[in-house]
VOBA-1610 file (N, C-alpha, C; in pm, whole numbers, padded with zeros to 5 digits, always signed):
BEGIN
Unk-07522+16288+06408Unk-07646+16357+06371Unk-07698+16308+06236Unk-07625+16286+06161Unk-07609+16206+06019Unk-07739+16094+06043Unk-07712+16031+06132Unk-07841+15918+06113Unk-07931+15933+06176Unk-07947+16040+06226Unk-08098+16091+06247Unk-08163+16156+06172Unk-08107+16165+06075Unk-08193+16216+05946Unk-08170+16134+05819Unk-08086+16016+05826Unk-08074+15956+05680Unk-08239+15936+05635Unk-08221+15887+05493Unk-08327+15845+05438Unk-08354+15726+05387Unk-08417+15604+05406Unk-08428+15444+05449Unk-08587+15397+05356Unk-08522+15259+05317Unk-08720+15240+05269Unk-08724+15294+05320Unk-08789+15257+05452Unk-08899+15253+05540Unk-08917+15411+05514Unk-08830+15469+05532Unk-08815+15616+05570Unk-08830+15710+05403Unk-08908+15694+05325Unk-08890+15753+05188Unk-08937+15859+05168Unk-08840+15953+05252Unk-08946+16122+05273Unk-08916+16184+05151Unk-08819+16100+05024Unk-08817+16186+04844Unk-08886+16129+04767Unk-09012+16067+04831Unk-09156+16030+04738Unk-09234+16145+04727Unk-09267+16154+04655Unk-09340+16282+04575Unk-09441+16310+04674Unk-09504+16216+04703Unk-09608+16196+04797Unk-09579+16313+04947Unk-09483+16277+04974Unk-09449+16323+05096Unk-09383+16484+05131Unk-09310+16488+04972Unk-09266+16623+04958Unk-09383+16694+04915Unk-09476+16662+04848Unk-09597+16753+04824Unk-09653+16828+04957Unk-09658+16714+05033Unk-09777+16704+05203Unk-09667+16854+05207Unk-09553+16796+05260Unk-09455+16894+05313Unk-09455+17083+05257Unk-09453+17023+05157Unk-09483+17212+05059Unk-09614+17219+05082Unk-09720+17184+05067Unk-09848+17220+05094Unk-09862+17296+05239Unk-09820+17213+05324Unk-09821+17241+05462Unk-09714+17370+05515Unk-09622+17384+05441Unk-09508+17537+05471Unk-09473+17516+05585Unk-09442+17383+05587Unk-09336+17319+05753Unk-09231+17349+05745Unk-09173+17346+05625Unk-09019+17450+05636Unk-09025+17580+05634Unk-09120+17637+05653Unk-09099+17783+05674Unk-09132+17847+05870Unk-09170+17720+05934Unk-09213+17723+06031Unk-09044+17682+06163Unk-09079+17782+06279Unk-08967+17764+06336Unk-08986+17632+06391Unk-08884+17567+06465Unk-08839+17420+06489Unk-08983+17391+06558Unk-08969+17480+06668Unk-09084+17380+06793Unk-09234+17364+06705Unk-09256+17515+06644Unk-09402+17504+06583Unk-09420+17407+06455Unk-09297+17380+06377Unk-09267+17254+06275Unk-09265+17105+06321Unk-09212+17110+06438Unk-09271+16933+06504Unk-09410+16940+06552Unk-09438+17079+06609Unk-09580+17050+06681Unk-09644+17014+06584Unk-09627+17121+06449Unk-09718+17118+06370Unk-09760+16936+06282Unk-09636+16916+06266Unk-09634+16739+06195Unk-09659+16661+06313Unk-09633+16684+06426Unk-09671+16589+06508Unk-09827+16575+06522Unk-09905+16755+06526Unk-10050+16741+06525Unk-10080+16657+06409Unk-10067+16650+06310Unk-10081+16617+06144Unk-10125+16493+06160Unk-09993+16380+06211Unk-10023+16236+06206Unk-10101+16148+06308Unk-10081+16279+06412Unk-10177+16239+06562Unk-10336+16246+06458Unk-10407+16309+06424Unk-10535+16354+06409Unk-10598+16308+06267Unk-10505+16374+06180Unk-10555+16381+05984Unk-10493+16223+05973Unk-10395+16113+06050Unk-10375+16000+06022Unk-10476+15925+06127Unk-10557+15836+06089Unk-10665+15848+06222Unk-10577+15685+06252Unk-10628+15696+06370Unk-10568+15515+06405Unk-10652+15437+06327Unk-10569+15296+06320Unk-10628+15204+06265Unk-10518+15118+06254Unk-10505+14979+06139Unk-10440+14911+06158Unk-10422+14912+05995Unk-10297+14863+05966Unk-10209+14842+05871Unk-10194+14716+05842Unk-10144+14661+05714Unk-10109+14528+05675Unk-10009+14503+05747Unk-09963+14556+05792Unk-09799+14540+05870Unk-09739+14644+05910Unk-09647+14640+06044Unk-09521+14752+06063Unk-09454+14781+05979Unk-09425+14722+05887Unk-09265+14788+05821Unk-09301+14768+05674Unk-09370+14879+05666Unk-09417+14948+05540Unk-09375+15078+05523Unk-09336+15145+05427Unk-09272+15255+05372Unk-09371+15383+05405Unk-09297+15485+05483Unk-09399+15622+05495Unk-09485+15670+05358Unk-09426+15644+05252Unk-09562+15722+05159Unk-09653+15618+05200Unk-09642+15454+05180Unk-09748+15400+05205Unk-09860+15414+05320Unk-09787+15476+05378Unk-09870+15486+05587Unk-09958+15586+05520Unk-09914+15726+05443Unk-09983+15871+05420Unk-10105+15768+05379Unk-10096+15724+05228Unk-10217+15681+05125Unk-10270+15599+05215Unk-10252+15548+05313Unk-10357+15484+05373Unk-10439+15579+05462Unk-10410+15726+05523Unk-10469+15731+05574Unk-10473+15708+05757Unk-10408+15639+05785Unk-10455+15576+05929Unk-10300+15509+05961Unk-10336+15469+06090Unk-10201+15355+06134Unk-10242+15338+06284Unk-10150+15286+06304Unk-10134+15231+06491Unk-09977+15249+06525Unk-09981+15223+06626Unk-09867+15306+06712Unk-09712+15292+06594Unk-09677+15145+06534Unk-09553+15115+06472Unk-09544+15223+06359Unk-09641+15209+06257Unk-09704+15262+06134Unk-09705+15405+06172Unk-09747+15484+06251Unk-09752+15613+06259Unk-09587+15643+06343Unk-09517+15580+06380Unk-09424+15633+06412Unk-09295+15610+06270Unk-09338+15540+06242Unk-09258+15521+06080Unk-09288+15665+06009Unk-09387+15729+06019Unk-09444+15820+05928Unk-09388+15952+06020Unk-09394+15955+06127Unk-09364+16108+06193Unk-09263+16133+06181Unk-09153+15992+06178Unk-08980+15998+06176Unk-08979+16068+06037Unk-09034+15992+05907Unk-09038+16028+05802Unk-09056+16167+05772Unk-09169+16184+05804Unk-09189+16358+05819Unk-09116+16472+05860Unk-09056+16448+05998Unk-08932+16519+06092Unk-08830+16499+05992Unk-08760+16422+05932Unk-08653+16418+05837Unk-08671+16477+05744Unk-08795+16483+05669Unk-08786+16535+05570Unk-08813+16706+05551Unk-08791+16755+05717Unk-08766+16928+05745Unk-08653+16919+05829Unk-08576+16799+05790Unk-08449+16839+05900Unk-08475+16831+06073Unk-08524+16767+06086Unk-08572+16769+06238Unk-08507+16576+06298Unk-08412+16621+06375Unk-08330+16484+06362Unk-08387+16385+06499Unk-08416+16247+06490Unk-08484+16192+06524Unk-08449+16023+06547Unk-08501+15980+06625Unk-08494+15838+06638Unk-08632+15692+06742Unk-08566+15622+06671Unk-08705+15558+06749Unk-08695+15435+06874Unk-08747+15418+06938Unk-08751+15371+07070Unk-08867+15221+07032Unk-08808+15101+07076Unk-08875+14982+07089Unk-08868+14925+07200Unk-09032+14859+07180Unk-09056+14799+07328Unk-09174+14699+07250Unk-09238+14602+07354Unk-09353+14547+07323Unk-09435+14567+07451Unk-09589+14549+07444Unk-09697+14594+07511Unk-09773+14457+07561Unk-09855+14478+07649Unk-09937+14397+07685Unk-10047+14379+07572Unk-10081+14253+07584Unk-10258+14259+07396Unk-10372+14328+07441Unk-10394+14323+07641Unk-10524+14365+07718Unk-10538+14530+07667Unk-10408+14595+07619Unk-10457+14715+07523Unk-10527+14786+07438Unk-10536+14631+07383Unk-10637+14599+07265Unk-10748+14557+07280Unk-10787+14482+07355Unk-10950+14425+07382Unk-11023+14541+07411Unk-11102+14495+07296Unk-11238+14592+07231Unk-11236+14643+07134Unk-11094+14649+07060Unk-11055+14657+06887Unk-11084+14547+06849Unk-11017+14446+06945Unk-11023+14314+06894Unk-11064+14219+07032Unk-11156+14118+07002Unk-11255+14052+07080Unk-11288+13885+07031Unk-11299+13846+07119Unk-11343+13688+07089Unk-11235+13561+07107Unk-11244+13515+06970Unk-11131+13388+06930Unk-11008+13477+06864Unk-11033+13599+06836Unk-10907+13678+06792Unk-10822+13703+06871Unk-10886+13765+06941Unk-10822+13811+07056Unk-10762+13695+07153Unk-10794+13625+07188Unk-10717+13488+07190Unk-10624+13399+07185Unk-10628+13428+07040Unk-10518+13367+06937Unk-10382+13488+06944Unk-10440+13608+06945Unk-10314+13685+06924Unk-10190+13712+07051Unk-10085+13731+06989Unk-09963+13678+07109Unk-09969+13783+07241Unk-09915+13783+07348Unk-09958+13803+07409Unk-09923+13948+07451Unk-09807+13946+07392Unk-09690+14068+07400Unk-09677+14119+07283Unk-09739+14261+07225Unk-09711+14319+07082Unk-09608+14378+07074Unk-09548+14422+06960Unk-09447+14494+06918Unk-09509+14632+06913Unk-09390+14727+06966Unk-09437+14879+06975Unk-09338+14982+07011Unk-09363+15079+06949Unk-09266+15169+06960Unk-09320+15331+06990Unk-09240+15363+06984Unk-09273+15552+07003Unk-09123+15657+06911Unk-09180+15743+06879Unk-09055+15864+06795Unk-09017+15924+06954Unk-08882+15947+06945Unk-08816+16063+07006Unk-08726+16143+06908Unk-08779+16248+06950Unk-08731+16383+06879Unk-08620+16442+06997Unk-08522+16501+06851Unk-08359+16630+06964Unk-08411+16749+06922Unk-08445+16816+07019Unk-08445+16970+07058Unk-08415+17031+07160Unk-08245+17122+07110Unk-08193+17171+07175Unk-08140+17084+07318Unk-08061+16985+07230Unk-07987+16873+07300Unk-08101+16810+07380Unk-08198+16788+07407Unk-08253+16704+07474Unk-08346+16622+07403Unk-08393+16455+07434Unk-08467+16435+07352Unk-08605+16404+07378Unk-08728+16408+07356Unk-08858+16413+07367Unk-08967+16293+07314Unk-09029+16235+07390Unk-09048+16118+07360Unk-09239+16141+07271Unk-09290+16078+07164Unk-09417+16077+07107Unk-09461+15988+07114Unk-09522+15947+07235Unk-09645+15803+07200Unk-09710+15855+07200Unk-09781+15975+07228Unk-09911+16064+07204Unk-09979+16058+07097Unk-09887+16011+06985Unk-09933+16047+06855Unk-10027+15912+06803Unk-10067+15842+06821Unk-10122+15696+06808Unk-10271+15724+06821Unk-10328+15784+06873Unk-10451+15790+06865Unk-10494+15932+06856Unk-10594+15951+06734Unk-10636+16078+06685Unk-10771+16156+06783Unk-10725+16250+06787Unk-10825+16283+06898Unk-10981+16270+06901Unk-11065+16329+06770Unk-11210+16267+06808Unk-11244+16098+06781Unk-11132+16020+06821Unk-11151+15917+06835Unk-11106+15876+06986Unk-10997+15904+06985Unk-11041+15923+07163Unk-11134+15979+07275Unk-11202+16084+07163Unk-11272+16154+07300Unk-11419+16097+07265Unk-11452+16035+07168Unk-11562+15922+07173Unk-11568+15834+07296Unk-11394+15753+07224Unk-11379+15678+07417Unk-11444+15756+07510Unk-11373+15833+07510Unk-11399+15943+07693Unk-11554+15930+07706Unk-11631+15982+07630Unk-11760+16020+07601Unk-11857+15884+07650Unk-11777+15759+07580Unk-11851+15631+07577Unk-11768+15556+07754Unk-11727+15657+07825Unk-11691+15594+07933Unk-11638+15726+08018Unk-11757+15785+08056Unk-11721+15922+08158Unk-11699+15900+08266Unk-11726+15787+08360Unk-11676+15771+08536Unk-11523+15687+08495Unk-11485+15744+08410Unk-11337+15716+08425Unk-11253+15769+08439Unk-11162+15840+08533Unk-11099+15944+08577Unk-10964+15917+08526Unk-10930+15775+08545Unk-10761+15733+08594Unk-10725+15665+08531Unk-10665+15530+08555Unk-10632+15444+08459Unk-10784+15317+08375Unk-10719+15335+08235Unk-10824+15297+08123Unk-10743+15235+08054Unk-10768+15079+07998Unk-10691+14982+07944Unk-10796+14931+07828Unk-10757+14940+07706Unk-10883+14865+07583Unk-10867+14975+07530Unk-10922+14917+07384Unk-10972+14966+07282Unk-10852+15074+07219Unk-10680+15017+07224Unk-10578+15130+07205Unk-10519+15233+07292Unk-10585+15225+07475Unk-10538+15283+07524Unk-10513+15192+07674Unk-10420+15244+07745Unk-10350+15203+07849Unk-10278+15348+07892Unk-10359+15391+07972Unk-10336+15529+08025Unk-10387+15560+08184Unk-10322+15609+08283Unk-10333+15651+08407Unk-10409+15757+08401Unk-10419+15829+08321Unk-10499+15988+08320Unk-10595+15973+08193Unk-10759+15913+08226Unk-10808+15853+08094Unk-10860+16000+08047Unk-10890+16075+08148Unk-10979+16186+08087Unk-10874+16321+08022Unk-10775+16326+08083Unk-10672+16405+08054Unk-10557+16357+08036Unk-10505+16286+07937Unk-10402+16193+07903Unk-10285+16320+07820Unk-10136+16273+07900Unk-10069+16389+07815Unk-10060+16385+07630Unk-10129+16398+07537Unk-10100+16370+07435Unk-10051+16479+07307Unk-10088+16615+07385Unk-10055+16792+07303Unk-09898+16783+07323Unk-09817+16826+07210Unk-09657+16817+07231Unk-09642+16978+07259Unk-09550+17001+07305Unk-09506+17135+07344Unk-09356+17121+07467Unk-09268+17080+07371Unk-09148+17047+07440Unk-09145+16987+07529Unk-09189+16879+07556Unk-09263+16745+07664Unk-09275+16636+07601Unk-09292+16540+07673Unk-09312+16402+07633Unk-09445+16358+07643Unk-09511+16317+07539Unk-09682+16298+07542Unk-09647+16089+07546Unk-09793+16054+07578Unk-09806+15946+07584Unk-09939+15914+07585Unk-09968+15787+07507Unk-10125+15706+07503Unk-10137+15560+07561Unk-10030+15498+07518Unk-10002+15348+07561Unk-09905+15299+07646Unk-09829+15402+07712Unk-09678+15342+07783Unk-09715+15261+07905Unk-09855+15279+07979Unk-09884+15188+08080Unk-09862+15031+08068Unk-09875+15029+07931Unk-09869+14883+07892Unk-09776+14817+07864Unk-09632+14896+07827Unk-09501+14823+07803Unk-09468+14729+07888Unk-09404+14652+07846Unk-09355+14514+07980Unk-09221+14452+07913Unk-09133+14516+07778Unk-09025+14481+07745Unk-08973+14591+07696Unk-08850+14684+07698Unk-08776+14725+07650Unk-08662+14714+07581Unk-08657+14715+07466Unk-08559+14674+07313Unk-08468+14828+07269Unk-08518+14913+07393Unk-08397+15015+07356Unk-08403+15102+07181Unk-08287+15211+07204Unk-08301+15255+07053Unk-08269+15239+06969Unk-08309+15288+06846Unk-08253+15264+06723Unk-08266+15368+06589Unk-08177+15361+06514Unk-08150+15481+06436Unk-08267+15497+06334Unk-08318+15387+06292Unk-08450+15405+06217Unk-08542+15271+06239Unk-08656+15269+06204Unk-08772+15168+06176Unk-08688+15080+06105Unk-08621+15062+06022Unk-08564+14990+05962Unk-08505+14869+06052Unk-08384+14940+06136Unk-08291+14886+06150Unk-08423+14791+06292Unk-08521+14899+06342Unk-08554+14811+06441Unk-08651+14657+06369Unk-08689+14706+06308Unk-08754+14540+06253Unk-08670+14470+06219Unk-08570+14456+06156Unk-08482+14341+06114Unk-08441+14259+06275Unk-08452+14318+06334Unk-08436+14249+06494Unk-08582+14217+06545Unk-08677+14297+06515Unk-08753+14269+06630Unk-08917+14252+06536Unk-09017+14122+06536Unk-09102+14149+06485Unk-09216+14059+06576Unk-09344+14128+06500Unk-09439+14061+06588Unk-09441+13893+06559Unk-09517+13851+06709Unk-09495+13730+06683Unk-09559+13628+06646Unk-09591+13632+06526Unk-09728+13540+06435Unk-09663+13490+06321Unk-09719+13390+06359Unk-09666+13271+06228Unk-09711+13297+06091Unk-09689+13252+05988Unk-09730+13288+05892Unk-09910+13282+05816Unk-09936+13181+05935Unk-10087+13151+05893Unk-10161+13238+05988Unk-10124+13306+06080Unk-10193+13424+06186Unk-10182+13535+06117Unk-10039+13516+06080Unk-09995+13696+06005Unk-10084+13709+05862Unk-10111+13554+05780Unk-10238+13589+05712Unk-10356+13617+05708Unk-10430+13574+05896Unk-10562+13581+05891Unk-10561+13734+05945Unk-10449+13781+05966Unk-10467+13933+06033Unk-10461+14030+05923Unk-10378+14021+05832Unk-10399+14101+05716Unk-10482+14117+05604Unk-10542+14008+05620Unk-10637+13949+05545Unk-10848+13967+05662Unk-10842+13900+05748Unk-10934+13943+05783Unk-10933+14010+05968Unk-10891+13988+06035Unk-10879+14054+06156Unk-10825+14150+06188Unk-10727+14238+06108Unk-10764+14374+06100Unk-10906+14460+06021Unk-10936+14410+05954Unk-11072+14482+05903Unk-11186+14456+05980Unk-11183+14382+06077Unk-11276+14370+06179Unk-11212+14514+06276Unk-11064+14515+06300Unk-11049+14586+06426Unk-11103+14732+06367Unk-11047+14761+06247Unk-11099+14892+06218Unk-11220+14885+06193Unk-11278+14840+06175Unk-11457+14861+06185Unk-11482+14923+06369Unk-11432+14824+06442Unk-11470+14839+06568Unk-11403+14976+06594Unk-11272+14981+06581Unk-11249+15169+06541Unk-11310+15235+06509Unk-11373+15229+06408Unk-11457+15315+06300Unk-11624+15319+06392Unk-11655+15215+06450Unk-11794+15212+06518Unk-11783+15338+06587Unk-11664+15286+06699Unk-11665+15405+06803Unk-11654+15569+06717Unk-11572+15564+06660Unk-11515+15735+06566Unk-11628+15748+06548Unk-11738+15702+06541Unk-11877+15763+06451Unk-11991+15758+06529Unk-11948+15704+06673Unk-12092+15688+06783Unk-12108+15853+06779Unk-12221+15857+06837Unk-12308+16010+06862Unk-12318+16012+07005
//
């Protein structure tokens, strides 16, 4: 049980940063289920999607940004759950890129590999454990999607989602397993005790002159195209 709650870079839930969120919010005064729901709503919604300089960046850094995508926000929920005692671990896989087209479009989209790196939090409650890909996309940014594509009942692939149920996708936690992207997995890398330990094994696959034009300029394209949709009328 010990390493489902250690504390790791990646994992730095005794940054001031994070213990503040935590006391502000009175998540330790909240019983177990309504204390994950509650942090799980938190990073699903008030962290809006978007993209990060990278996976394996430290949870205060994920908060001050604001935003993340599936790696980045599951770094941050683990972080969070630990830091109320809520013991936890994370699950790796990589995804299809057709997930992505319409974040990202053109010669980018293109260039980028074909198979991403991706993960999801599973949470233990009451011996069983519960899986969060739900948490990756914030809801009035999804329901823009919905909005900007209503004869879609079923399965919906682009723009961050890969889902069988586009209009009613399980993503509300309540002792269940939510999901946004699992349609798209096509490798399983199994678990691991923290974000940590899973990147030192497993990273995306861009060379150093891709991994610069993405941090540098092709993520600030994707979040714009994020940001278009979050703000259509």
């Amino acid at each position: 049980m010990e390493s489902y709650l250690k504390e790791t870079r990646l994992l730095d839930y005794s940054n001031a940063s994070i213990q503040n969120l935590v006391y502000q919010k009175e998540w330790r005064n909240l019983e177990v289920v309504d204390r994950i729901k509650s942090i799980y709503n938190f990073v699903r919604d008030d962290i809006k999607f978007g993209y990060n300089t990278a996976d394996d960046i430290p949870a205060s850094e994920i908060l001050k940004n604001g935003y993340g995508q599936c790696n980045t926000k599951a770094t941050l929920l683990i972080a969070l759950l630990r830091a109320v005692e809520i013991p936890n671990r994370i699950h790796g896989f990589t995804i299809d890129k057709a997930l992505q087209k319409g974040a990202i479009t053109g010669i980018w989209y293109k260039l980028s590999p074909q198979n991403i790196l991706h993960s999801w939090v599973e949470v233990l409650v009451n011996g069983q454990w519960f899986f969060m890909e739900g948490v990756i996309l914030d809801k009035v940014y999804l329901g823009k999607l919905q909005q900007e594509n209503p004869d879609c009942k079923t399965t919906f692939c682009g723009f961050g989602v890969y889902t069988d149920n586009f209009q009613n996708p399980a993503i509300d936690w309540n002792l269940n397993n939510t999901f946004i992207q699992d349609k798209g997995i096509n490798q399983d890398f199994g678990v691991f005790d923290t974000p940590d330990e899973f990147y030192k094994k497993h990273q995306q696959k861009l060379n150093v002159f891709k991994r610069f034009i993405f941090q540098n300029f092709v993520r600030h394209i994707m979040n714009k195209n994020v940001e278009r949709i979050r703000n259509s009328k």
